[in-house]
VEXKOL-361616 format. One record per residue (C-alpha): x, y, z. Coordinates in pm, whole numbers, plus 50000, padded with zeros to 5 digits. Layout:
BEGIN
XYZ
...
END
This chain:
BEGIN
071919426454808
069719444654520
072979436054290
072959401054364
069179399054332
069649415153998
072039389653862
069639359853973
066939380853789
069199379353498
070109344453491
067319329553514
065439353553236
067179333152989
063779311353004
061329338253002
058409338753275
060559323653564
059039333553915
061879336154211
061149338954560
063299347154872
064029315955127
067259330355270
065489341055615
067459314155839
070559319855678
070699361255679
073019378955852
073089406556112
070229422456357
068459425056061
069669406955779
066319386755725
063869416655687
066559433455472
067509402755254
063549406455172
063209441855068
065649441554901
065769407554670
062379422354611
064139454554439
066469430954244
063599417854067
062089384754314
058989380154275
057959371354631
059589360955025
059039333255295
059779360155504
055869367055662
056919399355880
058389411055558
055549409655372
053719423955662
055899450755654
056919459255306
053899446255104
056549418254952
054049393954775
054509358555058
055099323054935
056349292655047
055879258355090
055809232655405
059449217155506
060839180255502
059919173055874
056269183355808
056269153555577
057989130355800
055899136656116
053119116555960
052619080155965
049079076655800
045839081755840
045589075956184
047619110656241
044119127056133
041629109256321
042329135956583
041939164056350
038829176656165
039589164155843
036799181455692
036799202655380
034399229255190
033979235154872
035399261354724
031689284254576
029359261954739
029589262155127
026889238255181
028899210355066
031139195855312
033459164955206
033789145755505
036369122455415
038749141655204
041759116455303
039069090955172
039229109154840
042659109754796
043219072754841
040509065454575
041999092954324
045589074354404
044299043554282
043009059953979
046429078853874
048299049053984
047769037253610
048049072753418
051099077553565
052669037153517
053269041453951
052769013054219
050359025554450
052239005054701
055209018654681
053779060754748
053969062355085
051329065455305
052729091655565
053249117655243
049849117555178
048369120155508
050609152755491
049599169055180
046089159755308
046489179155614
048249205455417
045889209455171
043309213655422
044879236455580
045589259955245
043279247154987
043839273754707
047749277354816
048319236254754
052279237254699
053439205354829
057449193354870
057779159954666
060939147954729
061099135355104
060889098455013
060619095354582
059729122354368
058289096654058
057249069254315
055259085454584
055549124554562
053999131254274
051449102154295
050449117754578
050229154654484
048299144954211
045849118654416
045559150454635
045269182754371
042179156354175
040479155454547
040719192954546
039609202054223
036379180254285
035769207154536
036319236454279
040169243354391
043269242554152
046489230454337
049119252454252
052159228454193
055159210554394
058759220354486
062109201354458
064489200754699
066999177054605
068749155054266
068529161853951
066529193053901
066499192653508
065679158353466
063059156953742
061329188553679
061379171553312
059919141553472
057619158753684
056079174853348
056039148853136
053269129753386
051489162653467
050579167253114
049319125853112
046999132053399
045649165653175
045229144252865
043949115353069
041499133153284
040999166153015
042109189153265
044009211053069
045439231053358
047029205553551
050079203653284
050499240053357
050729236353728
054019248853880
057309232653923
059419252354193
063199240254254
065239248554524
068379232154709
071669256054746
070919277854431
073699297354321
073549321553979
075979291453804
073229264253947
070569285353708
072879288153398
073709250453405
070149241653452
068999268253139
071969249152908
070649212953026
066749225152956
064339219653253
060549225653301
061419246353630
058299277653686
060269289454000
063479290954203
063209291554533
067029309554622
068209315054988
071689310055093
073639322054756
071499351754739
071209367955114
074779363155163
075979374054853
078439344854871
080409363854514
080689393754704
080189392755078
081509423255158
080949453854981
084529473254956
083329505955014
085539530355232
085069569955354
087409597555209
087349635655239
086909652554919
085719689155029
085689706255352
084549744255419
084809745755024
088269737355002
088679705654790
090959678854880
092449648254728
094069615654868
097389601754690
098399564454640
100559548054422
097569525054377
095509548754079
092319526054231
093119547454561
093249583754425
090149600454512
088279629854275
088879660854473
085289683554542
081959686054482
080649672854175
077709667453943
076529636553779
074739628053471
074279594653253
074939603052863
072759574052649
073669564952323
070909565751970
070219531852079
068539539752443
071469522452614
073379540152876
077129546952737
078259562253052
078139585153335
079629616053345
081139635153663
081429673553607
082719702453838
079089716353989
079579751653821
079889736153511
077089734553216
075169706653173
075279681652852
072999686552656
071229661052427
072659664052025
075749681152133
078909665252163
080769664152548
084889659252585
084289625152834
087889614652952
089369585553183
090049602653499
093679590653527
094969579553179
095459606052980
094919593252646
091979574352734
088909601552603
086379604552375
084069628052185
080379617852312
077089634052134
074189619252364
070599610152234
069439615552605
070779632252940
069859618853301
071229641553571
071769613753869
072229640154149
068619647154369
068749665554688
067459642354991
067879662455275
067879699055303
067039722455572
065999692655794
063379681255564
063389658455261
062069674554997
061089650354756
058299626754794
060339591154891
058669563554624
057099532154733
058929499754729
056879486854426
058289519554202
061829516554333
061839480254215
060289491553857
062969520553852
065999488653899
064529468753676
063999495353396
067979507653492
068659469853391
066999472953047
069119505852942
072359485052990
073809464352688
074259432052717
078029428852712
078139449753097
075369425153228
076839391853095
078079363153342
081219362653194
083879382753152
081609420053174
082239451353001
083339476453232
080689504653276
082759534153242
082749562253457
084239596353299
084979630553386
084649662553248
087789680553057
087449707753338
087689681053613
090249661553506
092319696653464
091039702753827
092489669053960
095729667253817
096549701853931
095759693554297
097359659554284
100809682154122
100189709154410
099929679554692
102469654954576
105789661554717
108949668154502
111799647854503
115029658054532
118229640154381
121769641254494
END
């Protein structure tokens, strides 16, 4: 899950200062796929969840937006008359707009012109939603544009409705698409945010934010960074909770020591030959702060040290090794559990996410690419790959010829 967060994070910091948030909650697996899916997206590098008991929870930063059939439950005005429709404004309490749907209608006629839009043709039902919305969460104003028309009515009326707020001292914060298009529209959606700043001299409505969701897959957010697009955020669920590239991890148990005796399982499949006993780990990185590779050593043996060159070899192929001299040594190994305590104080969920994202950063380029990856490569000491072919020649069988 933190892998396929990672790879999101990735793609879409090809345009820098993109914000992605977790919507996969109705779509995650298992007993407790949703609160899992949360935390850990949120390791990968998203910048906030839908997911409310998660943020509860975990401290995950919570953001969203309303859904489709809020939209389409409302006719018109006359779906507030039974509501207080009431508003405050934002530093000074003591004044009360009364008619805030009132407001909106006039701004709508106003930014019918700016923005070259029919007022006719927005529909009426929309803004009697964001109006209720808005009420509702003044300084979180995020409202869903495309139920009817994005250029026709959404936007007319986000904008009739985020002019009616900021007379009260409150700055909408933007408008998510769900559907078409995304590069053109969020293109679209730009283009007349910045008239309404020029028009009005509001310079902070063209920097309002432009969240996209609709099926977003890792390939959706490379397309859309080739085609150029004015999208702030991704909203991602399905693709990422699900891990749709990789939905099972291939992961499987094998004995490699017991009461201090190693063992070793044989295949003819190399991928299926496990490294016999205990061992220690360490990451060697290269002049340039990138990590070159990690390192598995028999435990009794001496660690790498930094300026001094290590014998790293390909645990199988025997002519696959190489002389490493490392600029820096990380030893990967800590002790979790020992005597029925842990002995290490467990980070918070904010530093494990720092310590992922920093990981990231030491890899080159050519391991985290879309395409066609590097390999990371994983090597072993000269001792232990001595140690592993002489168990595999002391456990394979001999054949015999006649």
């Amino acid at each position: 899950m933190t892998t396929n967060a990672a790879r999101f994070r990735m793609a879409a910091s090809a345009k820098s200062n993109i914000e992605l948030l977790e919507f996969g909650l109705r779509r995650a697996q298992g007993p407790d796929g949703g609160l899992s899916a949360s935390k850990y997206s949120y390791i990968g590098g998203f910048d906030g969840t839908s997911n409310v008991l998660a943020g509860k929870l975990y401290g995950i930063p919570v953001k969203g937006t309303h859904a489709h059939a809020y939209v389409t439950s409302f006719t018109g005005e006359s779906d507030l008359e039974q509501g207080n429709w009431t508003i405050h404004h934002r530093t000074r309490h003591d004044v009360i707009e009364q008619n805030f749907y009132g407001k909106c209608v006039e701004w709508r006629k106003k930014l019918s012109g700016c923005l070259n839009v029919l007022e006719s043709e927005a529909n009426d039902g929309e803004l009697a939603a964001f109006v209720s919305y808005a009420v509702a969460f003044p300084t979180g104003f995020l409202a869903l544009v495309d139920t009817y028309d994005v250029k026709r009515s959404g936007i007319l009326n986000f904008s009739a409705v985020s002019m009616a707020l900021f007379d009260l001292d409150y700055l909408a914060v933007g408008i998510r698409i769900d559907s078409g298009d995304l590069a053109y529209l969020s293109r679209m959606a730009r283009e007349m945010f910045e008239k309404v700043s020029k028009a009005f001299k509001i310079p902070w409505f063209s920097k309002v934010k432009i969240v996209a969701s609709n099926d977003i897959n890792e390939d959706t957010i490379l397309s859309l960074n080739d085609q150029g697009h004015a999208i702030d955020c991704f909203g991602i669920g399905t693709h990422l909770v699900t891990c749709q590239k990789q939905p099972a991890l291939g992961c499987v148990y094998k004995l490699v020591e017991i009461n201090e005796k190693p063992k070793i399982k044989l295949s003819h499949d190399i991928e299926k030959v496990t490294i016999p006993g205990k061992k220690s780990a360490y990451r060697l990185y290269s002049n340039m702060g990138h990590a070159l590779l990690d390192l598995l050593q028999r435990p009794d043996e001496k660690m790498p040290e930094v300026g001094k060159r290590v014998l790293c070899r390909h645990p199988f192929e025997e002519s696959k090794r190489a002389w490493v001299i490392p600029s820096k040594v990380e030893q990967l190994y800590k002790c979790w559990w020992k005597n029925g305590t842990v002995p290490l104080e467990v980070p918070t969920l904010a530093s494990i996410r720092n310590n992922v994202l920093l990981s990231l950063q030491n890899l080159r380029v050519d391991h985290k690419r879309a395409l066609n990856p590097t390999p990371y490569k994983v090597s072993v000491s000269d001792d232990l790959y001595r140690f592993i072919h002489d168990l595999w020649l002391e456990n394979q069988p001999i054949g015999e010829l006649s």
